[in-house]
C-alpha positions in Angstrom: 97.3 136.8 110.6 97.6 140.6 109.8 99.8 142.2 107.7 101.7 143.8 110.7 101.9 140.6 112.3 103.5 138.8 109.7 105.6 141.5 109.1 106.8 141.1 112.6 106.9 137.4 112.1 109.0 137.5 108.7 111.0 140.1 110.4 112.2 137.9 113.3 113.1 135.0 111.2 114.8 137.0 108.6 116.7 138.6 111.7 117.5 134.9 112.5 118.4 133.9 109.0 120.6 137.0 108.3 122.8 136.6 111.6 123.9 133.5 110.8 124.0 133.6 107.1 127.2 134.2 105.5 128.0 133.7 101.9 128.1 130.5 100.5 131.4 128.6 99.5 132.8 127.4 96.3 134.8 123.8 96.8 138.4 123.7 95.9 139.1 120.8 92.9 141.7 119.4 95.1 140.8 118.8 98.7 144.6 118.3 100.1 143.5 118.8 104.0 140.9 117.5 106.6 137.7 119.5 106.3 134.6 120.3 107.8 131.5 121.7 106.0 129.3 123.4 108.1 125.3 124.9 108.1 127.2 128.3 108.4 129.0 128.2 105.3 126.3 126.3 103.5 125.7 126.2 100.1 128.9 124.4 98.9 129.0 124.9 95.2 130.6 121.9 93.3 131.9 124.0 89.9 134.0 121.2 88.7 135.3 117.5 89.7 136.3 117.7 92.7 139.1 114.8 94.0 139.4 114.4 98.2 143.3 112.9 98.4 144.6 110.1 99.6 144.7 110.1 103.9 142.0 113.4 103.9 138.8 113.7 105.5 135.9 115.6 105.0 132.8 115.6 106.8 129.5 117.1 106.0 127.9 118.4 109.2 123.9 119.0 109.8 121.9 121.5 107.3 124.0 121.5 104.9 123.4 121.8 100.8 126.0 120.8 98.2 125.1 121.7 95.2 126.3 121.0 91.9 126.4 123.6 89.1 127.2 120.6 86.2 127.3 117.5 85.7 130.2 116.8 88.5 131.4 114.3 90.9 133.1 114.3 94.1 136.2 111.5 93.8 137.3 110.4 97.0 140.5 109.0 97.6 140.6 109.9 101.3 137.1 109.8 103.4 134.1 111.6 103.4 131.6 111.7 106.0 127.6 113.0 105.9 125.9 113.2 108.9 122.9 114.5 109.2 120.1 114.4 111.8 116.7 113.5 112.1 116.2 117.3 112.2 118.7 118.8 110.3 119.4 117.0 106.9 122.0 117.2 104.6 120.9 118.0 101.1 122.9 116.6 97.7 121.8 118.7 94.3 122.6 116.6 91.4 126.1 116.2 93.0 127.7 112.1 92.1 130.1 110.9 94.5 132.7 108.0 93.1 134.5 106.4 96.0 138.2 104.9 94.5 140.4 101.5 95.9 142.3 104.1 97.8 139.0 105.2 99.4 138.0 105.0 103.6 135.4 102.2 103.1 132.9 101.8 106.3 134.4 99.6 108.8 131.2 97.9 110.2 133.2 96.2 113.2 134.2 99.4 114.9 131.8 101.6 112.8 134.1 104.1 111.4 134.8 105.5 107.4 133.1 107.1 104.9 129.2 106.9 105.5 126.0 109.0 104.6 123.3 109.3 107.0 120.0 111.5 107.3 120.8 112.7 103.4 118.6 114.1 100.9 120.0 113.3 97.5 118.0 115.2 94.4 119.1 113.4 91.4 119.7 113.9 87.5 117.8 110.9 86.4 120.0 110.6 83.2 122.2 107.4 83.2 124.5 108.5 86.2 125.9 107.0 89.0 124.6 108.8 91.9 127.4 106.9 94.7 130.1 104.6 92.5 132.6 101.8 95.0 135.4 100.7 93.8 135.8 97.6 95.8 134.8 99.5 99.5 132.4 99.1 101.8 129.5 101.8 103.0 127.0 102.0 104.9 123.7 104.4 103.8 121.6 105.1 106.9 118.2 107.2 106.9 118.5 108.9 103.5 116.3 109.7 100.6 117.1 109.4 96.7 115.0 111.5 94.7 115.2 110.3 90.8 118.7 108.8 90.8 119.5 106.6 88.1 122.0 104.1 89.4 122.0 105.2 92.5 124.4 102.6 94.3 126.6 101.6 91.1 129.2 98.7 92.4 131.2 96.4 90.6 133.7 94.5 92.1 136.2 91.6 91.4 136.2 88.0 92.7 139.0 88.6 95.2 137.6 91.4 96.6 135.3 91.6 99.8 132.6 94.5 100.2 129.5 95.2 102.1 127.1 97.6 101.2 124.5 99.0 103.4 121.0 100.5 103.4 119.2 101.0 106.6 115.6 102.7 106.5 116.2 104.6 102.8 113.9 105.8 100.7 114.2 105.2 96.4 111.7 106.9 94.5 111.2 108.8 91.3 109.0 111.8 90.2 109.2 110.5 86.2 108.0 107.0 87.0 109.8 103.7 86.8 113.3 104.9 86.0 115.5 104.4 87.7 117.6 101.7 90.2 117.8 101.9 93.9 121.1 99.8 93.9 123.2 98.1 90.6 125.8 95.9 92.2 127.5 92.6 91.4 131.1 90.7 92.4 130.9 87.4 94.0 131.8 88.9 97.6 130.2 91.6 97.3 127.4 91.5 100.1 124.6 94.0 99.6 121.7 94.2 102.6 118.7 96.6 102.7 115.9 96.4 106.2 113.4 98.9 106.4 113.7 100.5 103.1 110.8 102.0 100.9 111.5 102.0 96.9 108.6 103.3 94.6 108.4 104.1 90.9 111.6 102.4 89.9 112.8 100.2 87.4 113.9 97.4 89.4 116.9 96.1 91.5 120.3 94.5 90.4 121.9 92.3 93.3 124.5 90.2 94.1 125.0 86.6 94.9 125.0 87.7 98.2 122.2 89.6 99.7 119.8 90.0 102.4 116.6 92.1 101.9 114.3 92.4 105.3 111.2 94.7 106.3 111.3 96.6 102.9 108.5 97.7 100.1 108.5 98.1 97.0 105.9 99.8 94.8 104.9 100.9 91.0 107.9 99.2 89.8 106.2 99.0 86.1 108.7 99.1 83.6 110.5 95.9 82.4 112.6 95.3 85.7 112.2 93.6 88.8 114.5 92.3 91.1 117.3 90.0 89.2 119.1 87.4 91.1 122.1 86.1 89.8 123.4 82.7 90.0 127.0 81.8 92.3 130.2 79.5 91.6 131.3 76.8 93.7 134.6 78.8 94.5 131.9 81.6 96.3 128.5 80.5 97.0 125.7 82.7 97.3 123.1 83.3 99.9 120.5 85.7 99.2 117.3 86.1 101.5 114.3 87.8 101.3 111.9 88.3 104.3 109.0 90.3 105.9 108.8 92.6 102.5 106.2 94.0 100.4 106.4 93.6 96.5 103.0 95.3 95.1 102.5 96.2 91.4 105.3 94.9 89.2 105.2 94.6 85.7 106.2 91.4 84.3 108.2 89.1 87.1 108.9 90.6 90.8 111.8 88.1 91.3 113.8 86.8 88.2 116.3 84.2 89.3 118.8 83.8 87.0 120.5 80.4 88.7 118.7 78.6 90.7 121.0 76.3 90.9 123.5 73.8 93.7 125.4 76.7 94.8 123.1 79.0 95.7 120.8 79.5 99.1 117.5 81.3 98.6 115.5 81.7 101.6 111.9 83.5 100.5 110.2 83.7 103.8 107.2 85.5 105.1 106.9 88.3 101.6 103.7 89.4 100.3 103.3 89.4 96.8 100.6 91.6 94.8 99.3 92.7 91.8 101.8 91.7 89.3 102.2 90.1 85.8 104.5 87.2 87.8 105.8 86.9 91.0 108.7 84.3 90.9 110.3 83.0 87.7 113.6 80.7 88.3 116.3 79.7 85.7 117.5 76.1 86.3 121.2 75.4 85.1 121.7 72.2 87.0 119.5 69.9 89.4 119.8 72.0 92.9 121.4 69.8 96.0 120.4 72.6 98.1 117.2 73.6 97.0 115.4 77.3 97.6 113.1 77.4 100.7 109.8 78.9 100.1 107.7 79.7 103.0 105.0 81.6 104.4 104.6 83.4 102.0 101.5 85.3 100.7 100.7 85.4 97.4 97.6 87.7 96.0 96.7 88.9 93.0 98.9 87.8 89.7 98.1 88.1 85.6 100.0 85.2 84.6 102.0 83.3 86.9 102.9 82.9 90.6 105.9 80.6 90.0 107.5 80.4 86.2 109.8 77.6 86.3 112.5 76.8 83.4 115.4 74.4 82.6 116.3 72.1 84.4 117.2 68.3 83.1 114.5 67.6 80.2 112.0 65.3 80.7 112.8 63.9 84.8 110.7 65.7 86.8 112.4 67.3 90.5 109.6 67.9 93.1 109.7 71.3 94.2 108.4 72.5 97.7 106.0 75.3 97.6 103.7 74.1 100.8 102.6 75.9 103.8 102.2 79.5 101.8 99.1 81.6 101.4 97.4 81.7 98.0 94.5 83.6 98.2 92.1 80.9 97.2 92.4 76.9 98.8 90.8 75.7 95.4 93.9 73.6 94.3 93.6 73.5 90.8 93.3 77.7 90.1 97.0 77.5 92.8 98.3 75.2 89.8 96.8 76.8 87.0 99.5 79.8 88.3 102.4 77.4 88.6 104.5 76.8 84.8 106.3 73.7 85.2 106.9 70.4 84.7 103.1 69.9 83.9 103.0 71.9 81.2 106.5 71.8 79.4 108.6 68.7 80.0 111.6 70.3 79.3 111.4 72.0 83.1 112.3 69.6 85.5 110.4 71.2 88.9 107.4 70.1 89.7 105.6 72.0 92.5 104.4 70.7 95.6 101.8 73.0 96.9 100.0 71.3 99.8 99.4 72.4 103.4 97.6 75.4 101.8 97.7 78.0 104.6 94.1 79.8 104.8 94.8 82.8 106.1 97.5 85.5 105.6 101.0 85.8 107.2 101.2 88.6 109.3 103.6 87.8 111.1 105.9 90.2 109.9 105.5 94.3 109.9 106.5 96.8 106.8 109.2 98.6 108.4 107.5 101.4 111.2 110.9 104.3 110.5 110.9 103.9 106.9 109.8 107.8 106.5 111.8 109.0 109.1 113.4 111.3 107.1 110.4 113.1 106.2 110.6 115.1 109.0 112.0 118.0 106.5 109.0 118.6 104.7 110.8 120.7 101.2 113.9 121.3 100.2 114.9 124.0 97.6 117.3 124.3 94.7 118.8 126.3 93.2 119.4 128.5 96.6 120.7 131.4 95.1 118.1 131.0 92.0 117.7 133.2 89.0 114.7 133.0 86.9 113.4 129.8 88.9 113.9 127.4 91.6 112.3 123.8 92.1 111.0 122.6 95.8 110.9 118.8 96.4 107.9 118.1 99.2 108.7 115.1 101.5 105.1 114.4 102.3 102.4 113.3 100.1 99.5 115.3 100.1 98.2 118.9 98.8 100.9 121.5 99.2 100.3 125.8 98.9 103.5 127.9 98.8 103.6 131.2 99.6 106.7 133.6 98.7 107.0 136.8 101.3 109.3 139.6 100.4 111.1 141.4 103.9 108.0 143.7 103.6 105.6 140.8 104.6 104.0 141.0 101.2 102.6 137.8 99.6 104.5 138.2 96.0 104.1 134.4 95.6 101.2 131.5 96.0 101.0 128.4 94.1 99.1 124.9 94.9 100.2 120.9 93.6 99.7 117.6 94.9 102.7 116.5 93.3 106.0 115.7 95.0 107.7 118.4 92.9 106.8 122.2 91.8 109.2 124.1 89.2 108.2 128.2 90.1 109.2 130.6 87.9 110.2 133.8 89.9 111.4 136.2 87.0 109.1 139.0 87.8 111.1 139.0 91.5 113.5 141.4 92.1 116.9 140.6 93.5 116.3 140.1 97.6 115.7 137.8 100.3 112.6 136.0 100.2 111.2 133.9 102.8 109.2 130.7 101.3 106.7 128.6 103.2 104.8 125.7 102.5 101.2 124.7 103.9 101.0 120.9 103.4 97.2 119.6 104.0 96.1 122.2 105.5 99.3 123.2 108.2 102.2 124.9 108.1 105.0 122.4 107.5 108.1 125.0 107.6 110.1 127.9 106.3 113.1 128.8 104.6 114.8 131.6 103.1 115.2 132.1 99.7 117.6 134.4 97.7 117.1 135.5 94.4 120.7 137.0 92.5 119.9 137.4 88.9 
């Protein structure tokens, strides 16, 4: 391309850019009346804590950024609403959201309240709660957490009913393994993920009642896993696990904490690789209704496949582990992975691993949509920057950014293959900039930049 034709080219997007850009808006602490945050009026700069009252709405329309100057959270009392699309997503800078009682929870029977969908949520990584509930439901639809530390925080009581939702999200961390997709606990509280992707993070805190379908989970290398609690006989749990992918775990992917009569566990059609342990269960009490273990295909393990404890000392419970994939039929390398009764007397199971399937389940697909979100190849922020702004790449892969000024000049160019690039711009003077990225080789989008020192 010559100079005079990106000129022209810069020219007609800037043209574009500048007839719709107006200046960006600074939130009010108290939100007292129903509002609507548009592309237009994007950035919306969060310069405090901001509270949405009691019976007010606001909803987050397509393209646009909120962006927190601090360490600040939104406090909703009313509702808030972000909807994004598949083309157009909504992006969150370091911005925590704490949702009260008096909150709009997510009505899943007529699919209405406070919900996020098609969202890109950049993170502080440092202990905080990226979305807090207070005893309400939400649903989380097609969004992407970029180093969050808690990002769904929920604790609820035992009189209390809440569902949490997470439909075809994406969890992952640039500093590896910190990090927890979802921290949530309260005997009805019901947490469900399908087609989510979670990588580089520290594991996953549930409730007694959950259901986790077509999802993958990767690099979680740190000390976590995913920990199962046990469940009372006043609320009994159910938590399920089926068609995911659990792949490079340090220590155990599964700890279950009470394995015991009043909990369902239905592990069904997984695949489990490349991990210290895959399973370990705590026994209180002898189980009545004991966990189902099926189809399931376990690979490569350091130490154990299934790590069994407690229990009643010295009576041995049969335990049903057939009709799962082991990666090998030779019977006594399957048991030499199995710690029970065998080899401490003080665990009751004792695992029954016939009808050795010899071939892998496949039955069951990863989840096709997980990366639909991706679509938006980078995302910016600071947007008004300073001395330097950081760009967040959606796609893996070798990425070249190039900085034009309204001349058509090249003032920038820079290269990674990491998911994140801090640029120093110091040497720029004040201006609009237009920045685009080149991701393996094609041009993956543009977007304007303005630099106010």
């Amino acid at each position: 391309m010559t100079k005079l034709n990106k000129f022209l080219w810069i020219t007609a997007f800037l043209f574009s850019v500048i007839s719709v850009t107006r200046a960006s808006t600074t939130v009010s602490s108290i939100i007292s009346s129903n509002q609507v945050w548009t592309a237009a009026n994007s950035p919306y700069i969060v310069n405090y804590n901001i509270l949405v009252n009691t019976g007010v709405s606001v909803k987050v329309m397509p393209g646009v950024t909120v962006q927190s100057t601090g360490n600040y959270r939104i406090i909703v009392d009313g509702e808030f609403i972000a909807e994004g699309t598949y083309d157009s997503v909504i992006t969150m800078d370091k911005i925590d959201f704490d949702f009260s009682t008096k909150a709009v929870g997510y009505d899943f029977i007529n699919n209405q309240g406070s919900h996020f969908s098609y969202c890109l949520f950049n993170g502080n990584q440092l202990g905080y709660r990226t979305i807090l509930l207070n005893k309400i439901s939400l649903l989380i639809s097609n969004c992407k957490f970029m180093n969050c530390y808690y990002t769904v925080y929920a604790t609820n009581s035992s009189y209390d009913t809440t569902k949490i939702v997470m439909l075809k999200c994406i969890f992952d961390s640039n500093n590896a393994n910190v990090g927890y997709p979802a921290n949530v606990n309260g005997q009805n509280t019901y947490l469900e993920m399908d087609e989510c992707l979670v990588k580089k993070m520290a594991g996953l805190f549930i409730p007694s009642h959950t259901k986790i379908t077509r999802s993958t989970f990767l690099n979680c290398i740190t000390w976590g896993g995913i920990r199962i609690p046990s469940s009372s006989k006043f609320s009994p749990g159910e938590c399920i696990f089926k068609c995911n992918t659990f792949r490079n775990f340090k220590t155990s992917v599964m700890e279950i904490m009470g394995a015991d009569s009043f909990m369902k566990l239905n592990i069904e059609e997984n695949t489990f690789d490349s991990s210290d342990n895959f399973i370990v269960m705590n026994f209180y009490t002898k189980p009545s209704c004991k966990p189902i273990v099926k189809n399931n295909n376990f690979l490569y393990y350091k130490n154990y496949t299934f790590k069994f404890a407690g229990g009643s000392a010295g009576i041995s419970d049969p335990f049903d582990l057939t009709g799962n994939y082991w990666g090998t039929t030779d019977t006594l390398k399957i048991a030499a992975g199995i710690y029970d009764f065998k080899d401490d007397i003080t665990v009751s199971p004792l695992a029954d691993h016939s009808g050795i399937l010899t071939s892998m389940v496949t039955t069951c697909n990863e989840g096709s949509s997980i990366r639909s979100i991706e679509k938006t190849t980078f995302s910016m922020y600071p947007n008004p920057a300073v001395t330097n702004f950081t760009i967040t790449f959606k796609n893996e892969g070798l990425h070249i950014v190039h900085i034009y000024n309204m001349m058509g000049d090249l003032v920038f160019s820079e290269k990674t293959d990491e998911n994140e690039m801090q640029t120093g711009i110091s040497s720029l003077v004040n201006g609009l900039y237009v920045v685009e990225v080149i991701s393996e080789g094609k041009q993956s989008g543009i977007q304007k930049l303005i630099i106010n020192k």
